[in-house]
C-alpha positions as CSV (number, residue, x, y, z in Angstrom):
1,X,25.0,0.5,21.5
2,X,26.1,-1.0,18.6
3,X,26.6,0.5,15.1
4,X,24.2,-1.9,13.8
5,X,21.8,-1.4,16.2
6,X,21.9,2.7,16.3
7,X,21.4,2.2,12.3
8,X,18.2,0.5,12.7
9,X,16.6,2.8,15.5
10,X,17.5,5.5,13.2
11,X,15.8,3.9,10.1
12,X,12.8,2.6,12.5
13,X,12.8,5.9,13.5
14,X,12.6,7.5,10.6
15,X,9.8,5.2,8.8
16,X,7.9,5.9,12.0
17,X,7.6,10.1,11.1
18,X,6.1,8.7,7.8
19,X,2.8,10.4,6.6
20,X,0.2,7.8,5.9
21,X,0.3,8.0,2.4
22,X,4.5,7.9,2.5
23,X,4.0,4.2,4.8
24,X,1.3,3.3,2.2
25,X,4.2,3.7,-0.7
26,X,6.7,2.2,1.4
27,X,4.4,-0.8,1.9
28,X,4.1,-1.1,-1.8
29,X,7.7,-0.6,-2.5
30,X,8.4,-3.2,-0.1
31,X,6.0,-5.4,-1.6
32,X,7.1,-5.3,-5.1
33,X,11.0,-6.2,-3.8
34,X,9.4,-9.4,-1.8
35,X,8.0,-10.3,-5.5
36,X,11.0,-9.5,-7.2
37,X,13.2,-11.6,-5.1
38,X,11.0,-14.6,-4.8
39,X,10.6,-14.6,-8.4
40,X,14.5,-14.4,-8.4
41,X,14.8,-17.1,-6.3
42,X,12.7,-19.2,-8.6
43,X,14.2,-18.8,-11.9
44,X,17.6,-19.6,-10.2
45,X,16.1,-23.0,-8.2
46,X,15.3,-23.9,-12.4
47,X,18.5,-23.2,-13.1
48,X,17.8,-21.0,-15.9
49,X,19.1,-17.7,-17.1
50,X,16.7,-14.5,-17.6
51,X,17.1,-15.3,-21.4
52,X,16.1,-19.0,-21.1
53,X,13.1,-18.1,-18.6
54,X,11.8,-15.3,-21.2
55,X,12.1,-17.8,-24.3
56,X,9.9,-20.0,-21.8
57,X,7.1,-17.5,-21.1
58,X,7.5,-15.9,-24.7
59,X,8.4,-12.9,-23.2
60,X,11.6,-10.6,-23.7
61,X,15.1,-10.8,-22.0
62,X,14.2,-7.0,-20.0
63,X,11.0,-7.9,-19.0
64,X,12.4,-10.6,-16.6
65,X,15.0,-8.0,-15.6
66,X,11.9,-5.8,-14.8
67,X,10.2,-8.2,-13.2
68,X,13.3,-8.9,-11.0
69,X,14.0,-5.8,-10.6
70,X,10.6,-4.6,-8.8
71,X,11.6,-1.5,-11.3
72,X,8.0,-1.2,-12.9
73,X,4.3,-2.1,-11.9
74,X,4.2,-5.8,-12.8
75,X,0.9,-6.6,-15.2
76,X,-0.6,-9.7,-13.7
77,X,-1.3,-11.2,-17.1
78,X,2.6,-10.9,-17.7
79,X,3.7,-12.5,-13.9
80,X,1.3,-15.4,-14.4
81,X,2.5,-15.8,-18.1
82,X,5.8,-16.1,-16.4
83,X,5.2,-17.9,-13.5
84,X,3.5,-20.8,-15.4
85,X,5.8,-21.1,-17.8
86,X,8.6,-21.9,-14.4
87,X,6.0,-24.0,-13.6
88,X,4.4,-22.1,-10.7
89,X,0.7,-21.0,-10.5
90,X,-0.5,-17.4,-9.0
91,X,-2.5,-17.0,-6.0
92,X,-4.5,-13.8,-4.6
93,X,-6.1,-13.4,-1.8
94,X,-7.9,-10.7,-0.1
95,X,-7.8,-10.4,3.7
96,X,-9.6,-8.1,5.8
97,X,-6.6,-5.8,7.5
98,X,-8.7,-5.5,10.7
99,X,-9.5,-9.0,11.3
100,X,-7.3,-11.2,8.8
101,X,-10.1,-12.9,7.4
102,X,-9.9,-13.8,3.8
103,X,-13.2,-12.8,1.7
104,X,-11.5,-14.5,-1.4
105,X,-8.9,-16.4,-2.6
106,X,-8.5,-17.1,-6.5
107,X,-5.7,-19.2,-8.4
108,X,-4.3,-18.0,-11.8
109,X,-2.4,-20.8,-13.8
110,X,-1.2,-20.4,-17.0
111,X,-3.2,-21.9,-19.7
């Protein structure tokens, strides 16, 4: 067995001894790093530096570090402040876990 592979059975492994509430904040955790890197990904496909994207949204230099970061709880009036001003809208949508049906979608643009 490889290295590699013996790395990730251990790590599986380990997640898998996780209480419920320790995979609920792993789940979150994991969420908020998927955020921060797409949001990465799209200031970079603009080209722009963290300042230039903050004078864009009206928002401070360390909030898009934040944001890009995952390091904080991201306020949803902040990411679609953001997010419009790169030109990108917000979309939520809530799906039943059990069945994957979605009981409601919504779209936040900035005004």
């Amino acid at each position: 067995m490889s290295e590699t592979s013996r790395t990730f059975n251990e790590i599986d492994d380990y997640i898998a001894a996780f209480s419920y509430e320790e995979r609920q904040e792993y789940a979150a955790a994991e969420t908020a790093l998927d955020l921060a890197s797409i949001l990465y990904q799209i200031r970079q496909e603009r080209g722009l530096t963290q300042r230039q994207a903050a004078e864009r949204a009206a928002l401070q230099q360390q909030a898009i570090s934040r944001l890009e970061k995952a390091a904080t709880n991201v306020q949803l009036g902040t990411l679609q402040r953001y997010l419009g001003a790169l030109g990108y809208r917000l979309e939520i949508s809530v799906i039943d876990n059990r069945t994957g049906t979605v009981a409601g979608k919504t779209s936040l643009s900035h005004a």
